[in-house]
C-alpha positions, 0 to 999 in steps of 0.5 A, spaced: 500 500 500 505 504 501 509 503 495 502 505 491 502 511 494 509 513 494 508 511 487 502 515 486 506 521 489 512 520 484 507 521 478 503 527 481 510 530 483 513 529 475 507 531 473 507 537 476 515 538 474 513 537 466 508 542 467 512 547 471 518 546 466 512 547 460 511 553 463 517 556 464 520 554 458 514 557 454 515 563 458 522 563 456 521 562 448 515 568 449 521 572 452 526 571 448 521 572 442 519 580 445 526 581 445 528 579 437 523 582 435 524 588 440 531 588 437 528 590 429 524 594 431 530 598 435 534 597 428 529 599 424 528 607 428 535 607 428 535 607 421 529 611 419 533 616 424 540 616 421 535 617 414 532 623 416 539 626 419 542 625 412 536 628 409 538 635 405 529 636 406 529 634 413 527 639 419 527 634 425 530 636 430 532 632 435 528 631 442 534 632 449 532 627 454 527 629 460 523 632 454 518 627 454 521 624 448 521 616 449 525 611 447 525 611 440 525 618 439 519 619 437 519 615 431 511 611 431 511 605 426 505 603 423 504 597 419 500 595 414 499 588 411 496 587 405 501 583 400 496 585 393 497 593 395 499 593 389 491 591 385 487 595 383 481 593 387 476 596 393 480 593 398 486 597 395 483 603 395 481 602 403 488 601 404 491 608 401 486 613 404 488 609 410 495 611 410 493 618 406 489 619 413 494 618 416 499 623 413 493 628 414 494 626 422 502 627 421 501 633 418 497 635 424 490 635 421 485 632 426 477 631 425 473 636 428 468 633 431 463 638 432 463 639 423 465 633 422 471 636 417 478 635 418 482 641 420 488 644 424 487 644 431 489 644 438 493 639 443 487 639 448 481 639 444 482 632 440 487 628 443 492 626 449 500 629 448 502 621 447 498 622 440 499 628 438 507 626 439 506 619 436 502 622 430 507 627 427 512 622 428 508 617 424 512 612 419 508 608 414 511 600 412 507 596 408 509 588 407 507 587 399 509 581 395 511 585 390 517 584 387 522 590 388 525 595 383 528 601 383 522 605 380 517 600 385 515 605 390 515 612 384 511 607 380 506 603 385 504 611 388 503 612 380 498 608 379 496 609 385 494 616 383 491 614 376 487 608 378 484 612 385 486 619 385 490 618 391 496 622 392 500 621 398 502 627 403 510 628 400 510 629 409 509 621 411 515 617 411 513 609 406 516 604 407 516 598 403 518 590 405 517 586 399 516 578 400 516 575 394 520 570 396 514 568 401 509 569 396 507 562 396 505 562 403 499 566 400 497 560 394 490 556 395 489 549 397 485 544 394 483 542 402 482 545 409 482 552 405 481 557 411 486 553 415 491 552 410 491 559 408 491 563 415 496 558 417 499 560 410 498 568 413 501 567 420 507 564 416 508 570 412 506 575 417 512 571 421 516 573 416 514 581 415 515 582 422 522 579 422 524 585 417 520 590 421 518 590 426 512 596 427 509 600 434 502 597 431 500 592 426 494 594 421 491 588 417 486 591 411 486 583 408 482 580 413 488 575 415 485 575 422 490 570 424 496 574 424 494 578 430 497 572 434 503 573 431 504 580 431 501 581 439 503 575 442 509 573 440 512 581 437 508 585 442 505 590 437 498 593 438 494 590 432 489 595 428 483 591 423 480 594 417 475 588 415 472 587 409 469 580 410 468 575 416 473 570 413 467 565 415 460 567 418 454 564 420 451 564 413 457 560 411 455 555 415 448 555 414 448 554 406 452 547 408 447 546 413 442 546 407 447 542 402 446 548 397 452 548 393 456 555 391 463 556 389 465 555 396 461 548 398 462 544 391 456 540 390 459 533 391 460 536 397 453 538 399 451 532 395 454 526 401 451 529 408 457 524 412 462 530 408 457 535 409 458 533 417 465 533 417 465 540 414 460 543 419 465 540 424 471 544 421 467 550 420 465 550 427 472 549 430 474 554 425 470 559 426 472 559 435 479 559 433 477 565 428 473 568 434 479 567 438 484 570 434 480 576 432 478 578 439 486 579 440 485 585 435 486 594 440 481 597 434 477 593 429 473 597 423 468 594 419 465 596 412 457 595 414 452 594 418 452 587 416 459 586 417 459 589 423 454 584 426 458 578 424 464 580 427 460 582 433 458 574 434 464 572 433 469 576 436 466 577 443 471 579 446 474 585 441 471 591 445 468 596 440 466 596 432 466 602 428 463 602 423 467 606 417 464 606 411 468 605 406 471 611 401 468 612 394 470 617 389 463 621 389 466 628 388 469 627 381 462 622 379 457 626 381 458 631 376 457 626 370 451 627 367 445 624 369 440 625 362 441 622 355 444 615 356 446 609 352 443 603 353 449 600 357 449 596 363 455 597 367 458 591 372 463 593 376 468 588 381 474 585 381 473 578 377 473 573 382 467 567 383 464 570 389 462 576 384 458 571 381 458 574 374 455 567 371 449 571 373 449 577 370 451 573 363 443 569 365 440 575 367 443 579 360 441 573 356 434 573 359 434 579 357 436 579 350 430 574 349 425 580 351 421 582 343 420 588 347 428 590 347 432 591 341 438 588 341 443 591 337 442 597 342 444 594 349 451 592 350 452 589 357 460 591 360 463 588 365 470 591 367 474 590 373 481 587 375 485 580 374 489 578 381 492 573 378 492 567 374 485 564 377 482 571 376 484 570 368 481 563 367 475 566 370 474 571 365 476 565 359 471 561 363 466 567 362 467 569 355 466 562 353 459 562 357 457 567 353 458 565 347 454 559 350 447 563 351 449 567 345 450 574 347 458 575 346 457 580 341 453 585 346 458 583 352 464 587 352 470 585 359 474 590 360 480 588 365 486 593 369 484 599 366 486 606 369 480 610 373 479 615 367 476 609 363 472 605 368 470 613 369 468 614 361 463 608 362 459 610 368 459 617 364 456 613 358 452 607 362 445 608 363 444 601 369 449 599 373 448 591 375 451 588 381 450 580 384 455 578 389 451 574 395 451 578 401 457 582 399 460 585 404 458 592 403 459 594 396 464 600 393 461 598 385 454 600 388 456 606 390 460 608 384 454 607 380 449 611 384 454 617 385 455 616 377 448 617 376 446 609 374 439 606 375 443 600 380 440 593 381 444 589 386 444 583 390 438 583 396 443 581 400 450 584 405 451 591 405 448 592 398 441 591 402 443 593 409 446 600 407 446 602 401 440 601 397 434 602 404 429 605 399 428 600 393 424 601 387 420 595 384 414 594 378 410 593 385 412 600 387 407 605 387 411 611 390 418 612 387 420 619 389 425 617 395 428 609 391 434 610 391 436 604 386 433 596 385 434 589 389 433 582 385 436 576 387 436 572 380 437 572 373 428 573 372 428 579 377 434 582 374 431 582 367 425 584 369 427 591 373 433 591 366 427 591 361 422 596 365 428 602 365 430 601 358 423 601 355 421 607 359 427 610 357 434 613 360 431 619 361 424 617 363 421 620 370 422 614 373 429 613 372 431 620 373 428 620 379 431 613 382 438 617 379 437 623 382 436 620 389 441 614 388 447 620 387 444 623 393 444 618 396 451 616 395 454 622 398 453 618 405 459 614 402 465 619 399 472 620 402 471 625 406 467 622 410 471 616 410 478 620 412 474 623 418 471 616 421 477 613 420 481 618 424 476 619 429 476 610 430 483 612 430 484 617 436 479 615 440 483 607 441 489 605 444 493 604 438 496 611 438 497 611 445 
């Protein structure tokens, strides 16, 4: 009996000496990583300072001690992680108005509160000494995949300028870290995609952090996976910008029902043993997603349905600001609203969940009308190719087309600068979106602001806050529509063929243009640049 218990005790003793030996070691591990990454960051503030002292245009002068300068001499690294910075999409757009705000701080122009307009203003009436002191002495680094050049900074601010009209204050500091190397990180797979990609994304985010090592990491990808790599392990504090939840009750609930979509393939919905085995997956993904998001100081969402997503599944985030995304309104709004052409205009990048299939089918359904003359509708979509994958959609579209008959009144239009996608919505008469529960929807409001009659999605942001007022054939008072809601090929042929047989400039289409432009106005990039350095300053992040 005794040589039981003494035997009992030697197990609980060696048990509790493995954990005691875990903990420490991990402590360790935990310390010794604080201390590398601490180390980059030093080396790179001593960099940026030794740049700006040999700097001919530099007027930093540097703070004695006890002047409440801190350790790094005031240099507050912010870093932005969005390895496609260099594509030409929505997302793209976020992120460059966010660092434009953030040259705005710099150069000392805050948001004013009482009208909502940024402007120069005092120390005590916006924010705290800390902030003010980080924000004058902020530089931006951006972790890219792009492969470096000589002229890759002079020729991404370029194009930056062409496709969104965006120029970066000449003040603010760009750096940037090029992973080509890692690009791989970022491929698809075949099975497990999420996990497999956010684990691919914490790699990455591994090695943009052991280049540079910021005060605080902003994620605008959505790579929510990250976060653990940048706050736990490096010690920064972590800002998120969130088009998209990366999984979301909806995704769950589509292969509950077994309806197959471009990300539940039908075999899969077809076998209810597969379709179990997914929801299981679905379901520890989405509490690891909740975990890891929950991590983040400052989470912004684009919409209201966002928002509510992301409130469900990261508990423990705090607060979620809603920042509407920027839209150009100010160079559309002047386009002419009367005097069409019969074009229908489709707007986003071309991926699967755009679900241009469908607006192939609704121009097909269309065209078969007797009432529409053909030779007079011309169905454009124009949009950005990623990659390969994105090429072999646009194939796999124009063959579709040829298919149902309709190629030579489809045009795709592909990676051109903002000056055409801006001709088109001058010219185009209807603006055609049809992505499921798109997250907000920067298309729609670029098409509103033109001017165009814009049927979209009844689904995601499109429906929960941008077109609250839609018109339909049952709609009996249109004074305040601000556009149409259809969810399949019928719908949208049906709201398409009443605009264009009542013509461009008919009552109801000039209504429906005049209140959709208004309308629009809620979107526009001052009113990003105000809310994002208002979600800013009122965080920790800059403190």
């Amino acid at each position: 009996m005794g040589d039981l218990l003494n035997l009992e005790r030697l197990a609980h003793f060696s048990g509790a000496t493995l954990l005691a030996a875990i903990a420490t070691a991990t402590i360790y591990l935990h310390h010794q990583c604080r201390s590398y990454f601490n180390q980059i960051r030093q080396n790179f503030i001593a960099y940026q300072r030794q740049r700006n002292e040999n700097s001919a245009e530099s007027s930093i002068k540097k703070k004695t001690k006890g002047e409440g300068a801190n350790p790094d001499d005031n240099t507050f690294v912010i870093g932005f992680f969005h390895p496609q910075c260099s594509s030409g999409g929505g997302g793209e757009r976020v992120l460059w108005k966010a660092i434009q705000a953030l040259g705005e701080l710099k150069e000392g122009k805050l948001m004013d509160r009482r009208t909502n307009k940024s402007k120069k203003k005092s120390v005590s009436t916006s924010a705290d000494d800390d902030t003010l002191n980080h924000c004058k002495n902020i530089v931006v680094v951006i972790y890219t995949v792009d492969e470096p050049s000589a002229t890759y900074e002079k020729d991404l601010l370029t194009h930056v300028r062409e496709r969104f009209s965006i120029t970066m204050p000449k003040s603010l500091s760009l750096h940037f870290v090029h992973l080509h190397e890692e690009k791989h990180l970022l491929q698809k797979s075949k099975r497990l995609t999420m996990m497999a990609e956010s684990l691919g994304t914490m790699k990455l985010a591994w090695c943009a952090l052991s280049a540079v090592t910021p005060h605080v990491f902003f994620d605008t990808t959505g790579c929510a996976f990250t976060f653990f790599v940048a706050r736990l392990l490096a010690g920064c504090k972590v800002g998120a910008y969130v088009h998209y939840p990366t999984i979301s009750t909806d995704m769950l609930s589509l292969v509950w029902k077994r309806r197959p979509t471009y990300n539940n393939d039908a075999k899969v919905a077809a076998n209810p043993i597969v379709t179990c085995a997914k929801l299981i997956y679905y379901v520890i993904f989405a509490f690891l997603y909740g975990l890891v998001g929950s991590l983040a100081n400052l989470v912004m969402v684009n919409s209201s349905w966002t928002k509510n997503h992301i409130q469900y599944l990261w508990k423990l985030s705090g607060k979620v600001h809603v920042v509407f995304p920027p839209v150009d309104t100010k160079s559309l709004k002047v386009l002419p609203l009367a005097d069409r052409e019969n074009m229908i205009l489709s707007i986003g990048q071309f991926r699967p969940e755009k679900d241009h299939t469908l607006q192939l089918l609704s121009f097909a359904k269309l065209m078969e009308n007797e009432e529409i003359k053909k030779s007079d509708v011309k169905l454009v979509l124009i949009g950005s190719c990623r990659g390969e994958d994105d090429r072999q959609l646009v194939d796999q579209l124009q063959k579709r087309a040829r298919e149902l008959n309709i190629q030579d009144n489809v045009e795709f239009v592909l990676n051109q600068p903002y000056p055409v996608l801006k001709d088109y919505l001058g010219r185009a008469s209807i603006g055609l979106h049809t992505m499921w529960n798109e997250h907000f929807g920067i298309g729609v409001v670029e098409m509103m602001a033109a001017g165009l009659v814009t049927i979209a999605h009844e689904s995601g942001g499109p429906e929960s806050d941008i077109i609250q007022s839609p018109w339909n054939e049952r709609t009996l008072d249109y004074s305040n529509c601000t556009g149409c809601l259809a969810s399949n090929a019928e719908q949208y042929a049906a709201l398409m063929r009443r605009i264009i047989k009542d013509g461009s400039s008919s009552d109801l289409a000039m209504k429906i243009r005049e209140n959709g432009r208004k309308h629009a106005e809620q979107f526009s990039d001052e009113v990003f640049m105000n809310a994002f350095k208002g979600a800013l300053l009122s965080s920790s992040l800059l403190k």
